[in-house]
NUVEXFI-713175 format. One record per residue (C-alpha): residue in three letters; y, z, x. Coordinates in steps of 0.001 Angstrom, whole numbers, m for minus. Each point is the difference from the previous one (the first is absolute). Layout:
<pts>
{aa Ala | c2 Y | c3 Z | c1 X} .
...
</pts>
This chain:
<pts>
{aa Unk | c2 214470 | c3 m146332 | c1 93201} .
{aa Unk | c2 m516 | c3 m782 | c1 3509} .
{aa Unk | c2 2031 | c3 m161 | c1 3263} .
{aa Unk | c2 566 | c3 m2930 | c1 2583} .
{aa Unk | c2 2414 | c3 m2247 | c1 2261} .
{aa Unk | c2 1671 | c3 m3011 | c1 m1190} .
{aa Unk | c2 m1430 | c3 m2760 | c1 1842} .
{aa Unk | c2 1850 | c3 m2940 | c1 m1319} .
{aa Unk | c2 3011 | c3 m268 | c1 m2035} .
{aa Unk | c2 761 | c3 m3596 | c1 m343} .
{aa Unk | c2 m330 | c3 m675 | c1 m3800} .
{aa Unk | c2 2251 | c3 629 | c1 m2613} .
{aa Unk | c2 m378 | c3 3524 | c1 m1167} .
{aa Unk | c2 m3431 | c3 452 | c1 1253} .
{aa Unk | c2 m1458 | c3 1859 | c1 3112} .
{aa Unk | c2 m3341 | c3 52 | c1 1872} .
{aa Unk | c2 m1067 | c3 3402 | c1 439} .
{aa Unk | c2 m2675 | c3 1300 | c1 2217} .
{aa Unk | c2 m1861 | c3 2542 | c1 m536} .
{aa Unk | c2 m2529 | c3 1949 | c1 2307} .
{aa Unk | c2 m2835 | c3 1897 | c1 m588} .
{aa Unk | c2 m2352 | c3 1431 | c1 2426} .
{aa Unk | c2 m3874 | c3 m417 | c1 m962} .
{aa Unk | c2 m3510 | c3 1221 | c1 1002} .
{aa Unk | c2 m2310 | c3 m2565 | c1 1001} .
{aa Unk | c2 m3067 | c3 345 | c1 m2213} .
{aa Unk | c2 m2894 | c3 m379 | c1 2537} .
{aa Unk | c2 1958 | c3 1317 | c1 3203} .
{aa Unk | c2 2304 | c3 2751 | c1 m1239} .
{aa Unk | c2 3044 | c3 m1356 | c1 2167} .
{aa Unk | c2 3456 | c3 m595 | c1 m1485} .
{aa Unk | c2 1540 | c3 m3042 | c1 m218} .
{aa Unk | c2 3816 | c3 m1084 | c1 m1327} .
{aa Unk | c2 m261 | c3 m2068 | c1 m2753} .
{aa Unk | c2 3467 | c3 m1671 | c1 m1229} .
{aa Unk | c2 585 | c3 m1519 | c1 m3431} .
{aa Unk | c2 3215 | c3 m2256 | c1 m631} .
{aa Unk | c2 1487 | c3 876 | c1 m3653} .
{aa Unk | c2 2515 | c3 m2035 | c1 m1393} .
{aa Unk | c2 2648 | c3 1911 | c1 m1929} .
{aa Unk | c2 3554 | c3 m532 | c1 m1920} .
{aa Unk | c2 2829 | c3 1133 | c1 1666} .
{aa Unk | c2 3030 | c3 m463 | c1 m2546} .
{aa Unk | c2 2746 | c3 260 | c1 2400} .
{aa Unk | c2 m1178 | c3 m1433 | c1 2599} .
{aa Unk | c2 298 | c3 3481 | c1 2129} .
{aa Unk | c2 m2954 | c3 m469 | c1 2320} .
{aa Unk | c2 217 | c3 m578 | c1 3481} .
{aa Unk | c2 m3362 | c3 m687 | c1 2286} .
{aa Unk | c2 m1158 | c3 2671 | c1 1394} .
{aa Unk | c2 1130 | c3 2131 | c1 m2546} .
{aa Unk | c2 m2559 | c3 2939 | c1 m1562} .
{aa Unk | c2 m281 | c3 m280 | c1 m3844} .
{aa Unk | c2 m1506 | c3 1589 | c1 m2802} .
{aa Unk | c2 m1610 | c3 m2496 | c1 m2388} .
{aa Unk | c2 m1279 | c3 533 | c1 m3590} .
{aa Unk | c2 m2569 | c3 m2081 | c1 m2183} .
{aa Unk | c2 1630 | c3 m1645 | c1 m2526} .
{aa Unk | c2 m459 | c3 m3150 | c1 m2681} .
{aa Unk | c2 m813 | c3 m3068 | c1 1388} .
{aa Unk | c2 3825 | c3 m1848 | c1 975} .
{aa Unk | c2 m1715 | c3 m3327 | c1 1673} .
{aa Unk | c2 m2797 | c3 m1688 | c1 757} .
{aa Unk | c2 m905 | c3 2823 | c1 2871} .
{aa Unk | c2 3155 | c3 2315 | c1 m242} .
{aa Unk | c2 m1788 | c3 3558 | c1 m1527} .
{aa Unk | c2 2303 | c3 2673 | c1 1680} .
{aa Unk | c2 3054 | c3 1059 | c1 228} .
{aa Unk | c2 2345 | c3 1994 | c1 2725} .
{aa Unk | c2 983 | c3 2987 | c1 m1486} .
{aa Unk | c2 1972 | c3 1690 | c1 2632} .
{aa Unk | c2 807 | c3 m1032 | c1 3857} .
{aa Unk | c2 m1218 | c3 3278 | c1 1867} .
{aa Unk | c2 1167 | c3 m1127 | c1 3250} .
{aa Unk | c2 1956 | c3 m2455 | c1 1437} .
{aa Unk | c2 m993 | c3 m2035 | c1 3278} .
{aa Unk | c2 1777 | c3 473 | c1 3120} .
</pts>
């Protein structure tokens, strides 16, 4: 499971979420964000952008769909 933000919710029953990660440079030690866009199911629809999900691995549903929202942790303001 991982967490992100819904970045785009324009198709049918499918979001974008982003998820960050913070990683160490190899060679200089410093931290850097990295983000990586997941598309995921949402059944009803539910998601808003901006919204903070929790997303679980599941069985491939498309072509690139491999997640799914499992619950909407917090709404955007």
């Amino acid at each position: 499971t991982r967490v992100g933000i819904i970045a785009s919710n324009k198709m049918d029953k499918t979001v974008v979420a982003a998820v960050q990660d913070h990683v160490k440079n190899p060679l200089y030690k410093k931290i850097i964000k990295r983000t990586v866009k997941f598309k995921a199911h949402d059944e009803n629809n539910a998601c808003n952008i901006g919204d903070r999900v929790l997303i679980m691995e599941t069985r491939p549903m498309s072509k690139d769909k491999r997640w799914r929202v499992v619950e909407i942790i917090e709404k955007a303001k």
